[in-house]
C-alpha positions as CSV (number, residue, x, y, z in Angstrom):
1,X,-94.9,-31.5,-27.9
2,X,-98.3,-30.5,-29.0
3,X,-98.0,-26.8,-30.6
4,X,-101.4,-24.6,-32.3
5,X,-100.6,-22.5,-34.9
6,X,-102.1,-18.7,-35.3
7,X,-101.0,-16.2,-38.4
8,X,-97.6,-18.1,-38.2
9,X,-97.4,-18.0,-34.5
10,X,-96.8,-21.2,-32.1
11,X,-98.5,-21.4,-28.8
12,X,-97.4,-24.4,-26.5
13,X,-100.3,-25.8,-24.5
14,X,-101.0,-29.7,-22.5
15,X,-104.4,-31.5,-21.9
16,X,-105.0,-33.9,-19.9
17,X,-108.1,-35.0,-18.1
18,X,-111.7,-35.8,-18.7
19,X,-115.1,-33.9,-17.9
20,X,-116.9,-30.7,-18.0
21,X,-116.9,-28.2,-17.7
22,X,-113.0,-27.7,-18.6
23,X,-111.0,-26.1,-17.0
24,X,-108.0,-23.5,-18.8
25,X,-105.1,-22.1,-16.9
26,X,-103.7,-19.2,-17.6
27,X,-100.4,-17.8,-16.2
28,X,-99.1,-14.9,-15.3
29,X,-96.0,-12.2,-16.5
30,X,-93.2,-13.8,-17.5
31,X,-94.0,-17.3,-16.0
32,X,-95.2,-20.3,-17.5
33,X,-97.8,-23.3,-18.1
34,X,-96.5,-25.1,-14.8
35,X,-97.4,-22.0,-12.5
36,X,-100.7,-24.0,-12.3
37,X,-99.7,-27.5,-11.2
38,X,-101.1,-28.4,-8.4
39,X,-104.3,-27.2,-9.4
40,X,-103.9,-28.8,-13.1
41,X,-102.8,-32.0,-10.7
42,X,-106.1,-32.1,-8.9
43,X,-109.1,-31.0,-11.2
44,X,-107.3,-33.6,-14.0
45,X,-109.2,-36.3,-12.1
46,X,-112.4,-35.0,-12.7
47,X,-112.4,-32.2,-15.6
48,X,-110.8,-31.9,-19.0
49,X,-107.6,-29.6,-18.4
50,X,-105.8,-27.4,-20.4
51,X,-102.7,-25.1,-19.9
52,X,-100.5,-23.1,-22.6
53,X,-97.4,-21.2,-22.8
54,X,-98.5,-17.3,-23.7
55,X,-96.5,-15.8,-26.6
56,X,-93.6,-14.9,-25.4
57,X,-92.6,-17.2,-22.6
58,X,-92.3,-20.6,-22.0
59,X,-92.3,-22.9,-25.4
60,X,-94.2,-20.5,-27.4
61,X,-92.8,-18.3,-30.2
62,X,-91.8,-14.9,-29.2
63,X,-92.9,-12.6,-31.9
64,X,-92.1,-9.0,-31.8
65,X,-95.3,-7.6,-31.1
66,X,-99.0,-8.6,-29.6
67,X,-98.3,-8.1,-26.0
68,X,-101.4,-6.3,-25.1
69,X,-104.2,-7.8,-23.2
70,X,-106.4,-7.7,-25.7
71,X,-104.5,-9.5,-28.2
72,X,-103.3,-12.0,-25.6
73,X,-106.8,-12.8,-24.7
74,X,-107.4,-13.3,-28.6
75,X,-104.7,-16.2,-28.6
76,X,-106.5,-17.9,-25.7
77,X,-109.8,-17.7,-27.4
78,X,-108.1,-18.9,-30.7
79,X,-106.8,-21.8,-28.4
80,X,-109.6,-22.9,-27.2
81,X,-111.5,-22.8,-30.8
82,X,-108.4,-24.5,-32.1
83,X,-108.7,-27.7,-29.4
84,X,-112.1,-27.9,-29.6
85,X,-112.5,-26.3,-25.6
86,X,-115.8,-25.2,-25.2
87,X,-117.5,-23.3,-22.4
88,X,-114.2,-23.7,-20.0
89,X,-113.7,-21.9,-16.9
90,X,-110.6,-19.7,-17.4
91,X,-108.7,-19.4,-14.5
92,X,-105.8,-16.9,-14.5
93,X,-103.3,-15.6,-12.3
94,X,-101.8,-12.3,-11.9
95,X,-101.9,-11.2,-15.9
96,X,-103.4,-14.2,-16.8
97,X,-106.3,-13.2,-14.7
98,X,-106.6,-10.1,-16.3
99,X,-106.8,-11.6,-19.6
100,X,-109.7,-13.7,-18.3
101,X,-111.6,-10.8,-18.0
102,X,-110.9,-9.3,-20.7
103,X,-111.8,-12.8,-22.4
104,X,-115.3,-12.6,-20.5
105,X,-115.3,-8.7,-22.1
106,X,-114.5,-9.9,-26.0
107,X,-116.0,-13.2,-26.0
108,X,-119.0,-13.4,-24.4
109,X,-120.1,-17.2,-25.2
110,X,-116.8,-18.8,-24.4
111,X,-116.3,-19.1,-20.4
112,X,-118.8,-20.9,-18.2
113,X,-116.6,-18.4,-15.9
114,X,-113.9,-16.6,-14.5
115,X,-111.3,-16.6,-11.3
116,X,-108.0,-14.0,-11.6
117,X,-106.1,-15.4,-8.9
118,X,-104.2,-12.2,-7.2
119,X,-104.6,-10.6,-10.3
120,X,-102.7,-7.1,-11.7
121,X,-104.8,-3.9,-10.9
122,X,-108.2,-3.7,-12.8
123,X,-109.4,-0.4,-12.0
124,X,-106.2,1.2,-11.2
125,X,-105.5,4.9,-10.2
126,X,-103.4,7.0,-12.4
127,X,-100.8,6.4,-9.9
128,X,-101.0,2.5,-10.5
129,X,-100.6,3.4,-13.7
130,X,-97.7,5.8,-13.8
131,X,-96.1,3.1,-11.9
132,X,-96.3,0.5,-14.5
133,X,-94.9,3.5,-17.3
134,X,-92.4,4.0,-15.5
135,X,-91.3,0.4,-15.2
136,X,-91.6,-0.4,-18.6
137,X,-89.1,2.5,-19.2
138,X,-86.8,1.2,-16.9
139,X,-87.2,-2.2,-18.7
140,X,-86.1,-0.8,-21.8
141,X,-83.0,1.0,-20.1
142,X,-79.6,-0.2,-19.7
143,X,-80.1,-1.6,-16.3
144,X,-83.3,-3.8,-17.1
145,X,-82.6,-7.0,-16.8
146,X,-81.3,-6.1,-12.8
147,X,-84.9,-3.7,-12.4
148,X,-86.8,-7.2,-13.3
149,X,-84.9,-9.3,-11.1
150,X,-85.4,-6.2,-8.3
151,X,-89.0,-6.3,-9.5
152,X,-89.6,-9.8,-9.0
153,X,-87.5,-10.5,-5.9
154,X,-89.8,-8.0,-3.8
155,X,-91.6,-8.1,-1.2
156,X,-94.8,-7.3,-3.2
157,X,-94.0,-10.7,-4.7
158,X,-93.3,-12.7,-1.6
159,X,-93.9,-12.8,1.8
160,X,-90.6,-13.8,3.9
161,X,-92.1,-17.2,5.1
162,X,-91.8,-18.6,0.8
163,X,-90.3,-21.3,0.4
164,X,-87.1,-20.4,-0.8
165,X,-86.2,-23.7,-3.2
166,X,-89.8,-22.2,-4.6
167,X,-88.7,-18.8,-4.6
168,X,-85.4,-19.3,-6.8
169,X,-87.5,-21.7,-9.4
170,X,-90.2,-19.0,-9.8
171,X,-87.7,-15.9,-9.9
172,X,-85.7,-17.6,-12.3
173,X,-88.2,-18.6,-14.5
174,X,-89.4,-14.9,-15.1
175,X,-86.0,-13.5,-15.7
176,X,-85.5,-16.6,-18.4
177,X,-88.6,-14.5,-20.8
178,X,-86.5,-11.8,-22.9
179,X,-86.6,-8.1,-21.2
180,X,-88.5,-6.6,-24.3
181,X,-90.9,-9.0,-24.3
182,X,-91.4,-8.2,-20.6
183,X,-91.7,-4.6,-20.9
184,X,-94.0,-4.6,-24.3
185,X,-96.4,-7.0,-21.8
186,X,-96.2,-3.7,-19.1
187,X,-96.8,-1.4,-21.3
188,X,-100.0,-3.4,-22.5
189,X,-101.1,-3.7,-19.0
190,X,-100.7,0.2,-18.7
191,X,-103.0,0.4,-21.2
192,X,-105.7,-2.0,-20.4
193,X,-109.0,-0.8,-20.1
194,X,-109.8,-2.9,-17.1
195,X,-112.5,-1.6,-16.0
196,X,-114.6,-1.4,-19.2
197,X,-113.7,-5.6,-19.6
198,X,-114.9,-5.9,-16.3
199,X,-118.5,-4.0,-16.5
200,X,-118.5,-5.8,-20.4
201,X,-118.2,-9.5,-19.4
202,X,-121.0,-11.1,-17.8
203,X,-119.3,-15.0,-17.0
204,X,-119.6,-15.5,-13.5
205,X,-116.6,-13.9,-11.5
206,X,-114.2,-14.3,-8.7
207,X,-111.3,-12.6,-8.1
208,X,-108.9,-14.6,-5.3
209,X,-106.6,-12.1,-3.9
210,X,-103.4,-12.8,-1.4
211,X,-102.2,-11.1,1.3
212,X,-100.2,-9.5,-0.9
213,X,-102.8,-8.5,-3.4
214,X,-103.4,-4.7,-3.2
215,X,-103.7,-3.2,-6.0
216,X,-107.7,-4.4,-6.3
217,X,-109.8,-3.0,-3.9
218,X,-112.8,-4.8,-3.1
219,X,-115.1,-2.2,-2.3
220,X,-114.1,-0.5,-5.7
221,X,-114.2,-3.4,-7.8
222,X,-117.8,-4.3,-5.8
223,X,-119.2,-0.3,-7.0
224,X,-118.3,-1.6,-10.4
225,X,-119.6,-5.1,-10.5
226,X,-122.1,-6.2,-7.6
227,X,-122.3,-9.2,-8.1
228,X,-118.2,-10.4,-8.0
229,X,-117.6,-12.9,-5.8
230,X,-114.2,-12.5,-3.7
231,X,-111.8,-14.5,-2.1
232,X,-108.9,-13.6,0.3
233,X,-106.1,-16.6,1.4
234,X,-104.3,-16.5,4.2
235,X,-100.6,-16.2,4.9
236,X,-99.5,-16.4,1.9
237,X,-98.0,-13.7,-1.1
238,X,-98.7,-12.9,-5.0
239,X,-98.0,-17.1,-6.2
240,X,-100.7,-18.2,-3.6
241,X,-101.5,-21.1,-6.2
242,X,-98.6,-22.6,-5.4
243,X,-97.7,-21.7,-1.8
244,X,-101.0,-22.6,-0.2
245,X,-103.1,-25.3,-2.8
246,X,-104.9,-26.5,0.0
247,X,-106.6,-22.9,0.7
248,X,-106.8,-21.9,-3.5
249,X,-107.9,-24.9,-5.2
250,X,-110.8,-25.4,-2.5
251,X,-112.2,-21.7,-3.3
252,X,-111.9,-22.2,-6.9
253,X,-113.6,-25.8,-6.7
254,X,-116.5,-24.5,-4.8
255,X,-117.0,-20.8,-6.4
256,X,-117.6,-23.2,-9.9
257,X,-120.1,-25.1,-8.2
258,X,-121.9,-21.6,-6.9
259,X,-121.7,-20.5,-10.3
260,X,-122.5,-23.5,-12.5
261,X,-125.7,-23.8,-10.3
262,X,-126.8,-20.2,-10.6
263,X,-126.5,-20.5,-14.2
264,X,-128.7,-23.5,-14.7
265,X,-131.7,-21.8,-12.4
């Protein structure tokens, strides 16, 4: 099992594929490197591919600290340097596409560009984020490994026509990452400057929302970044990557060829 190594810490990731530009998947909270399959399964033919475990879930060590986005989007970087991926598009879903933005904000040479598929609130109000305070409380309370399983099961999760063989796999993945570790990752989303990373980065941008998806506005994300390129899919909640491939992988396959074109005029 192929492992990189960072200040004592061990990230899981795969590769597989040939081609550029690469491609890296990053997932979202609590989940793993297989919340990307499909799409790993169908740019693998033509593109390098890469996808990792994020400290803290999956096959990755889970150190006590370095849950905020920042440092999360550090370890990608580091990955990528570490691999010898260069210029990848990052693609990230729900956290994981917040920590492509932020990796756009920090490291400004690294991605050809961006998608956050569906992902958590980037310019959220201050009742956005007293929600996610007030979860990561709960997280650390008595009751918090029943408030992530509430959490996850929800309907801001999925919509009532998921699969439900899907809907088990995926709920008990998330509830298999230690509590603390899923609360420290709130509280670092809390924090997130989100909207600074966003006006920061300059990569190429789209952000793929669900029908689920509303905690990002487009009209306020547009005031803050003109020239973001959004995507809605249809009939289908927060793990859209999975649900609907046939609508996700599509946008994502033609928004690189927008911007991979743009960027060599």
């Amino acid at each position: 099992m192929p492992y990189a190594q960072r200040d004592g810490l061990s990230l899981y990731y795969e590769q597989a594929g040939r081609g550029d530009p690469p491609l890296v998947f990053v997932h979202g909270w609590c989940c793993d490197h297989t919340f990307f399959q499909p799409q790993v399964d169908h740019f693998q033919a033509s593109h390098a591919v890469a996808t990792l475990d994020l400290r803290g879930c999956g096959s990755s060590d889970r150190p006590e600290d370095g849950y905020d986005i920042p440092t999360l989007a550090d370890d990608v970087a580091w990955l990528c340097r570490d691999v010898g991926i260069a210029k990848p598009v990052v693609v990230g879903h729900s956290l994981g596409g917040m920590i492509g933005i932020e990796l756009a904000a920090r490291y400004p040479s690294l991605p050809t560009a961006v998608v956050a598929v569906d992902p958590g609130a980037i310019s959220p109000t201050p009742e956005a984020r007293s929600v996610y305070e007030g979860f990561a409380a709960q997280l650390d309370g008595p009751d918090g490994e029943a408030v992530r399983r509430a959490w996850v099961e929800g309907e801001g999760m999925f919509l009532a026509t998921d699969d439900a063989d899907r809907k088990r796999w995926i709920v008990e993945t998330m509830c298999a990452v230690p509590v603390h570790v899923a609360a420290k990752v709130i509280r670092g989303v809390a924090a997130w400057n989100g909207v600074g990373a966003l006006m920061l980065g300059q990569a190429p941008l789209l952000v793929l929302r669900s029908l689920t998806g509303g905690s990002n506005d487009p009209a306020r994300l547009l005031a803050l970044k003109p020239d973001l390129h959004i995507g809605v899919t249809v009939g289908a909640g927060h793990f859209h990557q999975l649900e609907v491939p046939e609508q996700v992988t599509p946008m994502i396959e033609r928004f690189m060829r927008v911007a991979l074109t743009a960027s060599s005029v």
